[in-house]
C-alpha positions as CSV (number, residue, x, y, z in Angstrom):
1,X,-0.1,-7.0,12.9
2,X,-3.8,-7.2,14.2
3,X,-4.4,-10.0,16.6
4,X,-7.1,-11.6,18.7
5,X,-9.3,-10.5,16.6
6,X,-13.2,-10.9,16.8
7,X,-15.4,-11.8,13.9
8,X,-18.4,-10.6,13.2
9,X,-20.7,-11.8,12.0
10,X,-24.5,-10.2,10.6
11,X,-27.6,-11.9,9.1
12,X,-29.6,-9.8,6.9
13,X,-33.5,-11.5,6.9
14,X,-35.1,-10.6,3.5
15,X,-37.7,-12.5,1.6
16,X,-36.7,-10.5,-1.6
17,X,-34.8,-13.3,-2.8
18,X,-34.9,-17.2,-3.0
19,X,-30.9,-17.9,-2.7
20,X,-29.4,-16.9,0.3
21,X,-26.1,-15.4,-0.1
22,X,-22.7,-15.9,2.5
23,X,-19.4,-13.8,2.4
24,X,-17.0,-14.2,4.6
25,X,-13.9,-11.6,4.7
26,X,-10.8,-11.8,6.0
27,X,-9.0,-8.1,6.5
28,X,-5.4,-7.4,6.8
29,X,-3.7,-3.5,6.4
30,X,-2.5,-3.5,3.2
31,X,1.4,-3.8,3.1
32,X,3.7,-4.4,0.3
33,X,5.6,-7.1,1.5
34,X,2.5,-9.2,1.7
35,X,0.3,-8.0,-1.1
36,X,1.1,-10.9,-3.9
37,X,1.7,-13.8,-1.6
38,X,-2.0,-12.9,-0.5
39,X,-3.5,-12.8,-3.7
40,X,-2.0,-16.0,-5.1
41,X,-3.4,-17.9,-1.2
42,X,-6.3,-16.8,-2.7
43,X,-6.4,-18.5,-6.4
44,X,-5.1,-21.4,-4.7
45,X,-7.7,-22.0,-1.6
46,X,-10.8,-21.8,-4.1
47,X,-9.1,-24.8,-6.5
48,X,-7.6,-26.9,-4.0
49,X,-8.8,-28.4,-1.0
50,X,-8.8,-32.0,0.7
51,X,-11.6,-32.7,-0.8
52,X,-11.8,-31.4,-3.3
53,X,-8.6,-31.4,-5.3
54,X,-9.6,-30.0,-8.6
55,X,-11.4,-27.0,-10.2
56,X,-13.3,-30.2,-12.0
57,X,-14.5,-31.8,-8.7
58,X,-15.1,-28.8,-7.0
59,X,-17.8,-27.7,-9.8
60,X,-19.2,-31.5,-9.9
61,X,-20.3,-30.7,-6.2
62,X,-21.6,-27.2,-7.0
63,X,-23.9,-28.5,-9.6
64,X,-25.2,-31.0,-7.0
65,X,-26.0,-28.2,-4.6
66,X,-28.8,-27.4,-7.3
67,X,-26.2,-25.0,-9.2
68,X,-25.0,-23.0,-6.0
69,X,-22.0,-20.7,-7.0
70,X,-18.7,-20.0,-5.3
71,X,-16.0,-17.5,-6.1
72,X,-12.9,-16.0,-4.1
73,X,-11.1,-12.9,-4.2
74,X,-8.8,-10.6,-3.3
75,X,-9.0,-7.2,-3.2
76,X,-7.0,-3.4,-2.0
77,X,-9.9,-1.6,-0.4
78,X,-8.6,1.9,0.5
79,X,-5.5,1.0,3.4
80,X,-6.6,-2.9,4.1
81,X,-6.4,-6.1,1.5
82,X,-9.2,-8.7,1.9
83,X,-10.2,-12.2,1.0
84,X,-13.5,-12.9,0.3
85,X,-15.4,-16.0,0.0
86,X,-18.6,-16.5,-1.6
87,X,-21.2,-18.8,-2.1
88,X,-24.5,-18.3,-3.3
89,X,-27.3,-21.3,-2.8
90,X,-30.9,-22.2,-3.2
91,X,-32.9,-21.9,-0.3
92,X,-34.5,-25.0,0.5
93,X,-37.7,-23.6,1.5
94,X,-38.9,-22.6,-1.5
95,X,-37.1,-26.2,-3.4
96,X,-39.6,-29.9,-3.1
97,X,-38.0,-32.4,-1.3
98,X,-34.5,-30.5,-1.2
99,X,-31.7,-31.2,1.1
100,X,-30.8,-29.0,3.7
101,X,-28.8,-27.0,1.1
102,X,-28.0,-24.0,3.0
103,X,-25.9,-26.1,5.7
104,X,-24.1,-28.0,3.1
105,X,-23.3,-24.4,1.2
106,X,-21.4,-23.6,4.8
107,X,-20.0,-27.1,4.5
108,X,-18.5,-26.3,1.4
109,X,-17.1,-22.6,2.3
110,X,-15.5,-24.1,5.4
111,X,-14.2,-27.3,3.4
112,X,-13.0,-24.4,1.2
113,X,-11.0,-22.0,3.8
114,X,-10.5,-23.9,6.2
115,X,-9.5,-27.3,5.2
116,X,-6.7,-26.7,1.9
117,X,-4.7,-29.3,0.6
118,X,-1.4,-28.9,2.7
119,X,0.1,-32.1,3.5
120,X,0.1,-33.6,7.0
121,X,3.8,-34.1,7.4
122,X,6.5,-32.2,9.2
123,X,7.2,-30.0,6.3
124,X,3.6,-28.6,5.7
125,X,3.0,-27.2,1.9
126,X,0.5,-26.8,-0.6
127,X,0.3,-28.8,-3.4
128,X,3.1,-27.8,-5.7
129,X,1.5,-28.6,-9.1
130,X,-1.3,-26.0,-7.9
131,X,1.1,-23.3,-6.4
132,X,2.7,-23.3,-9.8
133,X,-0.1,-23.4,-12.2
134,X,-1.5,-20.4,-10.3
135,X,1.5,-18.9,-9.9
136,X,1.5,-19.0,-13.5
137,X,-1.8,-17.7,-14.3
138,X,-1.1,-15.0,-11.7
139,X,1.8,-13.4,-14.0
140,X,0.1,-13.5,-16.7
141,X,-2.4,-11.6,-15.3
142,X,-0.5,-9.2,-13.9
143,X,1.1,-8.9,-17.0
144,X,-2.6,-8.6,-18.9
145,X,-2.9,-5.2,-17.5
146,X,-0.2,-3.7,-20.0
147,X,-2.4,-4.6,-23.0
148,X,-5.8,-2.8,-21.3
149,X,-4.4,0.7,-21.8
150,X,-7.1,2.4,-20.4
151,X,-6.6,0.5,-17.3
152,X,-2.7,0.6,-17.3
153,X,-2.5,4.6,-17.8
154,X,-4.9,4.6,-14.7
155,X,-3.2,2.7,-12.7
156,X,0.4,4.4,-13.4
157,X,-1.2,7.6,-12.8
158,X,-2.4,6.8,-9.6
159,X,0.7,4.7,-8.8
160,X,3.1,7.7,-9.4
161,X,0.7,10.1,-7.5
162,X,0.7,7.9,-4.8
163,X,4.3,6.4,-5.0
164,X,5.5,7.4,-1.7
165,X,2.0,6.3,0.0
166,X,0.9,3.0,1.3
167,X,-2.2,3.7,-1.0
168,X,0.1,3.4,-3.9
169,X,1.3,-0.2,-3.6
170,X,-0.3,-1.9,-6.8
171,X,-3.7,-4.2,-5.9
172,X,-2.9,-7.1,-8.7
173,X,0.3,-7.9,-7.6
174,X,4.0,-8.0,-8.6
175,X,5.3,-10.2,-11.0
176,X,9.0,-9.6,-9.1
177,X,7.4,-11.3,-5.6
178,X,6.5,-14.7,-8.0
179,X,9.7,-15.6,-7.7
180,X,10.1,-16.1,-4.1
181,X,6.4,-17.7,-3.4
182,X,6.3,-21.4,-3.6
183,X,3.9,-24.2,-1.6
184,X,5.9,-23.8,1.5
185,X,5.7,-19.8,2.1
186,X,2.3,-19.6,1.2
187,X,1.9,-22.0,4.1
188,X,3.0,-19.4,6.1
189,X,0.8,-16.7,5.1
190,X,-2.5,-19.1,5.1
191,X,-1.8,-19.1,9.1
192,X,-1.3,-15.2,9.1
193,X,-4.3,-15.1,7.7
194,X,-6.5,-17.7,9.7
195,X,-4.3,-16.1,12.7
196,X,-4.0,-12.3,12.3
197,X,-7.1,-11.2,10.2
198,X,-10.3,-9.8,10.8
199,X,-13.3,-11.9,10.3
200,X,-16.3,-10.3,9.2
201,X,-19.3,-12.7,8.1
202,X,-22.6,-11.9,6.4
203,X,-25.5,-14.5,5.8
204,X,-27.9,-12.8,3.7
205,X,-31.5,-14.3,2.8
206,X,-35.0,-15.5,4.1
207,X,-33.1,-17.3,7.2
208,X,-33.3,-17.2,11.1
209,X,-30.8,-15.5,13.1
210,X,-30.4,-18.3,15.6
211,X,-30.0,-20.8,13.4
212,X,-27.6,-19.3,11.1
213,X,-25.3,-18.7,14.2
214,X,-25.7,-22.1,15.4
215,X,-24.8,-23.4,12.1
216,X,-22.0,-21.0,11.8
217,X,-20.4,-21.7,14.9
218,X,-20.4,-25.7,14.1
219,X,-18.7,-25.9,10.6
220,X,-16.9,-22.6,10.5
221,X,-15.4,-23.6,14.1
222,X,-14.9,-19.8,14.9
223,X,-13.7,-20.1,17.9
224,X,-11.0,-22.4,17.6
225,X,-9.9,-21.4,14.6
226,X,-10.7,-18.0,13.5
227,X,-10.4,-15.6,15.9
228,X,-11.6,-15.0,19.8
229,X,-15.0,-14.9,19.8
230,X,-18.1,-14.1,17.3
231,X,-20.4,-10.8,17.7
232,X,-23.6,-11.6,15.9
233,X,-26.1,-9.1,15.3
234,X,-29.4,-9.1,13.2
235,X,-30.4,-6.5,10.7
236,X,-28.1,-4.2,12.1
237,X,-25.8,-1.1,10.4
238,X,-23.3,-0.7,13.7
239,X,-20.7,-3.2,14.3
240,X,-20.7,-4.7,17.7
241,X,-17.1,-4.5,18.0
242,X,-15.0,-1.7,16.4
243,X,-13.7,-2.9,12.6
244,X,-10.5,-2.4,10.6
245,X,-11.3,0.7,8.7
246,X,-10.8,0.9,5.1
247,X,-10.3,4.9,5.3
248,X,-7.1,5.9,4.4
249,X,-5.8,9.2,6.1
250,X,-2.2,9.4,5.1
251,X,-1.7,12.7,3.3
252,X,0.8,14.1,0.5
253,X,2.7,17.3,1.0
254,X,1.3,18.7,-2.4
255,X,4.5,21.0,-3.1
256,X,3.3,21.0,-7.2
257,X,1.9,19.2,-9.8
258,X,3.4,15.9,-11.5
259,X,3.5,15.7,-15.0
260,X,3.9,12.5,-16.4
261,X,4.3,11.0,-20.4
262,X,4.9,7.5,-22.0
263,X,4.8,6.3,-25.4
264,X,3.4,3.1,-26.4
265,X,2.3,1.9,-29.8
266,X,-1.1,3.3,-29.5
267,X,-3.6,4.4,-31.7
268,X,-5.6,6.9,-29.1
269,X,-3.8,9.1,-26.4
270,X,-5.0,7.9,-22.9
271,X,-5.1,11.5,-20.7
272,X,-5.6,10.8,-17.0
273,X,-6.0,13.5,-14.3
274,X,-5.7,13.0,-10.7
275,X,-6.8,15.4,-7.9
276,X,-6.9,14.6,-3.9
277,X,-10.8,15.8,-2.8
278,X,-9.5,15.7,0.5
279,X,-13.1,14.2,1.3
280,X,-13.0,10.6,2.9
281,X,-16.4,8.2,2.8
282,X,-16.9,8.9,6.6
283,X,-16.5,13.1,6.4
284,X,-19.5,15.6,6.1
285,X,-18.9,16.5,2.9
286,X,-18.8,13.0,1.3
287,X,-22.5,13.5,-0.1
288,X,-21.6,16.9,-1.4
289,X,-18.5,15.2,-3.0
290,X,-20.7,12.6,-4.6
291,X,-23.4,15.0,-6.3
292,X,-20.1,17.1,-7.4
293,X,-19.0,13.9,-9.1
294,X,-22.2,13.7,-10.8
295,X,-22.2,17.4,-11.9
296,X,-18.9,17.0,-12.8
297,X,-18.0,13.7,-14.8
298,X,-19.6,10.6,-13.6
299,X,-22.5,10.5,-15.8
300,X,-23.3,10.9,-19.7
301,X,-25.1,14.0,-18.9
302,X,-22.5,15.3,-16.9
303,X,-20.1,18.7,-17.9
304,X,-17.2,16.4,-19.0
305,X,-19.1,14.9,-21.3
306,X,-21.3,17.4,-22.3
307,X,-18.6,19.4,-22.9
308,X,-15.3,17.9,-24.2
309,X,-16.9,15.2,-25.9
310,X,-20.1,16.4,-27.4
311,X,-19.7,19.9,-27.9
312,X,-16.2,20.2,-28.6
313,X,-15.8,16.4,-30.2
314,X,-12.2,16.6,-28.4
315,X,-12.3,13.1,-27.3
316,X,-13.6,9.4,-28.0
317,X,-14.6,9.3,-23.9
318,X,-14.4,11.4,-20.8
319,X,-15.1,10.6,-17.6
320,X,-14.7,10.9,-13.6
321,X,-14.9,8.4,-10.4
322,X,-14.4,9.2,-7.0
323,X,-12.1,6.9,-4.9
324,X,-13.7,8.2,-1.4
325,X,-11.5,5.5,0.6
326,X,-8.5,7.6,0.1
327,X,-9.8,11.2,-1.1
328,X,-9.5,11.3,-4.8
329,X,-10.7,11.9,-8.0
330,X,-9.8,10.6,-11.3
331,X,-10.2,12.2,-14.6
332,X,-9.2,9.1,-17.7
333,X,-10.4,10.0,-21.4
334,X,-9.6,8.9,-24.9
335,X,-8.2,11.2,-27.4
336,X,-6.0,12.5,-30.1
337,X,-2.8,13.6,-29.2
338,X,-2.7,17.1,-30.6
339,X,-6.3,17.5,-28.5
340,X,-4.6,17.2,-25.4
341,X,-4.0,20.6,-24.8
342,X,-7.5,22.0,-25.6
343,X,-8.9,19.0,-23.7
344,X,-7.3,19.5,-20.5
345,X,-7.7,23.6,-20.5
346,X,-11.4,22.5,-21.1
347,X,-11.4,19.7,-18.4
348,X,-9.8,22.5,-15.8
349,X,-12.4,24.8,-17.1
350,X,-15.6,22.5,-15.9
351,X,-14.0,22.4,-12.4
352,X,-13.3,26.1,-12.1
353,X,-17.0,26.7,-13.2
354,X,-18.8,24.2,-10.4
355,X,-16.2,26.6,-8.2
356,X,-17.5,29.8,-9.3
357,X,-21.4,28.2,-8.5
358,X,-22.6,27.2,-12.5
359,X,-24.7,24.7,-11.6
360,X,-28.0,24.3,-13.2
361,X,-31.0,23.4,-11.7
362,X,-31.2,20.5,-14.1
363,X,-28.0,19.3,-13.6
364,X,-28.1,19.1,-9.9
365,X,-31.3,17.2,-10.3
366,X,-29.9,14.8,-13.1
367,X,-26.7,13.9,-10.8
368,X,-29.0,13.3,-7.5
369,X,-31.4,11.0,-9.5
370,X,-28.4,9.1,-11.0
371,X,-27.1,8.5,-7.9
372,X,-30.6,7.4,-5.8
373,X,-31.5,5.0,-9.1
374,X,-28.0,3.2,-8.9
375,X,-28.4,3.1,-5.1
376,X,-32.3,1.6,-5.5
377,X,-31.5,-0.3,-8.3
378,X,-28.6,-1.9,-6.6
379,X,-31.1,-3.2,-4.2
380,X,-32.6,-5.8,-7.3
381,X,-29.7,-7.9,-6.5
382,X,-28.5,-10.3,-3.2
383,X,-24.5,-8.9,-4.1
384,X,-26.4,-5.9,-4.3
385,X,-28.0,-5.3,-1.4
386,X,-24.1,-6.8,0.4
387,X,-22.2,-3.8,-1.3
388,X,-25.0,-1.5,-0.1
389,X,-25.1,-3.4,3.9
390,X,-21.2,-2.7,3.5
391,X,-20.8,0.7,2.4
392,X,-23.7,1.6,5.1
393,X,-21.4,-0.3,8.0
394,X,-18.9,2.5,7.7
395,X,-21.5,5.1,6.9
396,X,-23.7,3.9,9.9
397,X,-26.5,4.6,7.5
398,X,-29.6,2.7,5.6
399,X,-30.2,2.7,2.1
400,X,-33.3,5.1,3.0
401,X,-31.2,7.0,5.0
402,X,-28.5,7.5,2.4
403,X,-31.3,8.9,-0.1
404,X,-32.1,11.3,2.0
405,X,-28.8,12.7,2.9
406,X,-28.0,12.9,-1.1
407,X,-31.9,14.8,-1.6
408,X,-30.7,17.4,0.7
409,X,-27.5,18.4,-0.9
410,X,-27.6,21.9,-2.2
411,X,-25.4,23.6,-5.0
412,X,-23.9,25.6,-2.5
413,X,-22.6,22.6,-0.7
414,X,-21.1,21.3,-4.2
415,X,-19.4,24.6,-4.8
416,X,-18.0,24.8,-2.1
417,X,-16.6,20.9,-1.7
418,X,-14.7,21.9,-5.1
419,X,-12.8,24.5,-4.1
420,X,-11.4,22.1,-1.8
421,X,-10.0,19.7,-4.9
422,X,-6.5,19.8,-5.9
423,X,-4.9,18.7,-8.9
424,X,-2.1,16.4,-8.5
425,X,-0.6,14.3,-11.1
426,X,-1.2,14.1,-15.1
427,X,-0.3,11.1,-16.9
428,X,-0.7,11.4,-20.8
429,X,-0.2,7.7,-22.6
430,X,1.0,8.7,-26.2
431,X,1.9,7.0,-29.3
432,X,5.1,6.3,-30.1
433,X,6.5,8.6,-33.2
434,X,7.0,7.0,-36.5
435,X,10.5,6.7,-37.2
436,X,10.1,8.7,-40.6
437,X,8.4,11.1,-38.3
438,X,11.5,11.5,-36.1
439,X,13.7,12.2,-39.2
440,X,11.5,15.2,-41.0
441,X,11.5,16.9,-36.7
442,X,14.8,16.5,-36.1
443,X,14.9,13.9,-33.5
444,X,17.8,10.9,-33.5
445,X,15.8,7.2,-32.9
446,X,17.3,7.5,-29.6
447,X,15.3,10.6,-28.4
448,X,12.5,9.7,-29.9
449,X,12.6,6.8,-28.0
450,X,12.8,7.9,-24.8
């Protein structure tokens, strides 16, 4: 359990944009025990508060803040969980005759977290009717998942390849914990959170650094209530204080593959591949790792597509993402089931070539300029440039910086970053065989069920 904890807290000054932007994050180490309770406290601090009570009040005072947006979530990033608050406002400045709008934006996200409707009495609780209907909309949610099948065979993959990992405990939920969360529990882990967290807070917009942590310090009462004390730093990549991680270094005595099959009724085989890179966000290799990705499967122009899908026509879609929190890569594509063989001895066949040093020249250059456009372009936006401020706190580097390091990889580097990649688990999806099918093969209903 982390305690005294200090929250930190960074303004980023740009004149790019007239809104200014505020996240604040609370970060626990992801844990089982704990993972649904959180995610519910989450659905049920952004619609209920003291004052306001409803999702219909709530949105009455948004539109009065001249349309100023607010969203909460929770989210398994690598080996922590967080909850994140969000509010996006106007800046006065640039607004006639406005109200100070920014300070009643951080009015609002501290009415938000730190004033929820739990009743004054002995026996503390949330509001029941709340807990409930979001407990409600929680499980079927969770349950949602089963009907995306490109995200279910995903997530099973990665679930069984990571089932005896803390990295494999499930990020929406679990429909089993429902049953023993209610208004008085959830209590409970609202204080964990307030109590035991990590803070981290970013301001971003045409604001002043003083005054944002003058303002901050007033309604968010940090001191008292969220933590030890506040580092506050301007325009600044490096922490003050050493931050929970999101890296996750636990590693899998690979012994041999895991093959894995299900039948649904489907009308498209779902083939999912999962390899460890053993490449994390903060090692040497990571930029090698990304280009790789980008040679490899990231991208329409990349040898997954190119290849399986366009000049064999084996599949609908095939495609590659990197999970560089944890070290691994992900293979998902859409096909029929009879292709699956061919598919995947083509699939291993891209990786063994980016081994063996086939690279082009072209497609080393087409990977590194689909990378620096998604990292310019992301930029454009005020949640944009926050993903990139975030990403560069564990990288300790700029946006520029990043560019550069991705500009200097070399095909050598990518080659040899492969060789490192293992393959782990493959989970095939499949359609359920016809019952007339079963008869004219030889299998009973019962096997062909299974």
């Amino acid at each position: 359990m982390q305690t005294n904890t200090t929250n930190h807290m960074i303004t980023i000054k740009t004149e790019k944009f007239k809104t200014i932007l505020i996240k604040v994050t609370f970060k626990a180490e992801l844990a089982r025990e704990t993972i649904t309770e959180r995610i519910l406290l989450a659905n049920v601090l952004r619609n209920s508060s003291k004052k306001f009570e409803s999702k219909k009040a709530l949105s009455a005072h948004l539109e009065d803040l001249y349309g100023a947006s607010l969203s909460v979530n929770a989210k398994k990033q690598g080996k922590l969980h967080t909850i994140s608050f969000y509010i996006q406002v106007a800046n006065e400045k640039f607004l006639k005759s406005a109200p100070p709008l920014f300070e009643a934006a951080l009015k609002t996200l501290s009415e938000i977290m730190l004033n929820p409707n739990i009743s004054k009495s002995a026996d503390q609780q949330f509001d029941k009717d709340v807990v409930d209907l979001e407990s409600r909309l929680l499980r079927e949610e969770i349950k949602s998942i089963y009907d995306d099948k490109t995200s279910y065979a995903l997530k099973k993959m990665v679930a069984k390849m990571c089932e005896n990992e803390n990295f494999g405990i499930s990020g929406d939920g679990y429909i089993d914990d429902l049953a023993n969360i209610n208004e008085k529990t959830l209590v409970t882990t609202y204080e964990s959170m307030l109590n035991n967290d990590e803070v981290s807070i970013v301001v971003l917009g045409d604001v002043e650094h003083a005054d944002v942590v003058s303002l901050l310090e007033n309604h968010f009462k940090l001191n008292s209530q969220m933590g030890t004390k506040l580092s506050a730093v301007e325009n600044h990549l490096s922490p003050v204080e050493k931050q929970l991680s999101p890296i996750d270094w636990e590693e899998k005595d690979m012994r041999s593959m895991t093959t894995l099959k299900e039948e649904q009724i489907v009308s498209q085989t779902k083939l999912n591949i999962g390899y460890r890179t053993n490449t994390r966000m903060t090692d040497e290799d990571y930029f090698a790792m990304l280009i790789f990705n980008g040679v490899f499967g990231a991208f329409a122009h990349s040898k997954l597509f190119m290849n399986v899908r366009e000049k064999e026509s084996l599949c609908y879609y095939c495609s590659s993402q990197l999970d560089n929190f944890k070290g691994l890569l992900y293979v998902y594509s859409g096909l029929n089931a009879t292709q699956v063989p061919k598919a995947t001895q083509i699939i291993d066949k891209q990786l063994e070539n980016i081994c063996c040093g086939d690279i082009t020249d072209q497609e080393l250059l087409l990977a590194k300029k689909s990378i620096i456009n998604a990292k310019r372009s992301s930029l454009d936006s005020a949640s944009g440039m926050l993903s990139d401020l975030e990403s560069g706190l564990i990288l300790g580097l700029t946006a520029d910086e990043f560019v550069e390091k991705v500009e200097h990889v070399v095909a050598a580097d990518v080659s040899r970053v492969a060789k490192k990649i293992k393959k782990d688990t493959v989970f095939t999806l499949e359609p359920q065989v016809p019952l007339e099918s079963q008869a004219t093969t030889g299998l009973s209903a019962a096997e062909g069920s299974k």
